[in-house]
N, C-alpha and C positions, 0 to 999 in steps of 0.2 A: 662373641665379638667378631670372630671371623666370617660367618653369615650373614652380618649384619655389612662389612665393609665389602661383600662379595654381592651383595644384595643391590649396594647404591654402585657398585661398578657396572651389574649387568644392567640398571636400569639407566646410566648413563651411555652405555653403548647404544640401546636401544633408543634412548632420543637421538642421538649424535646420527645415529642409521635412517631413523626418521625425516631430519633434514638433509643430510644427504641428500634424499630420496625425491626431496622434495623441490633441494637444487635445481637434480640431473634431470626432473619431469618439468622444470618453469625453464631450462636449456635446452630442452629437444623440443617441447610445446612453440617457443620462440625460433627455433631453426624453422621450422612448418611455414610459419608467414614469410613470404617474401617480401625482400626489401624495394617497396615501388618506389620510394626515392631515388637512388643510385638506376634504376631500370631509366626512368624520366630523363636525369641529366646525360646519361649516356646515348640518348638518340637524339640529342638538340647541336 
């Protein structure tokens, strides 16, 4: 029984790491494009 509840812990971590992951790469991916809105209003 204790392999069993050790078993859906590690594979809970390993999804939870997966999104994470998956977060912090659709947050750095989105820092990359600059923002041409705010560029536009600020030379008018």
């Amino acid at each position: 029984m204790k392999d069993f509840f050790k078993g859906i812990l590690v594979i809970a971590a390993l999804i939870s790491a997966f999104f994470m992951g998956l977060q912090l790469g659709k947050t750095k991916e989105k820092a990359k494009i600059p923002n041409f809105q705010e560029d536009t209003e600020a030379h008018i």
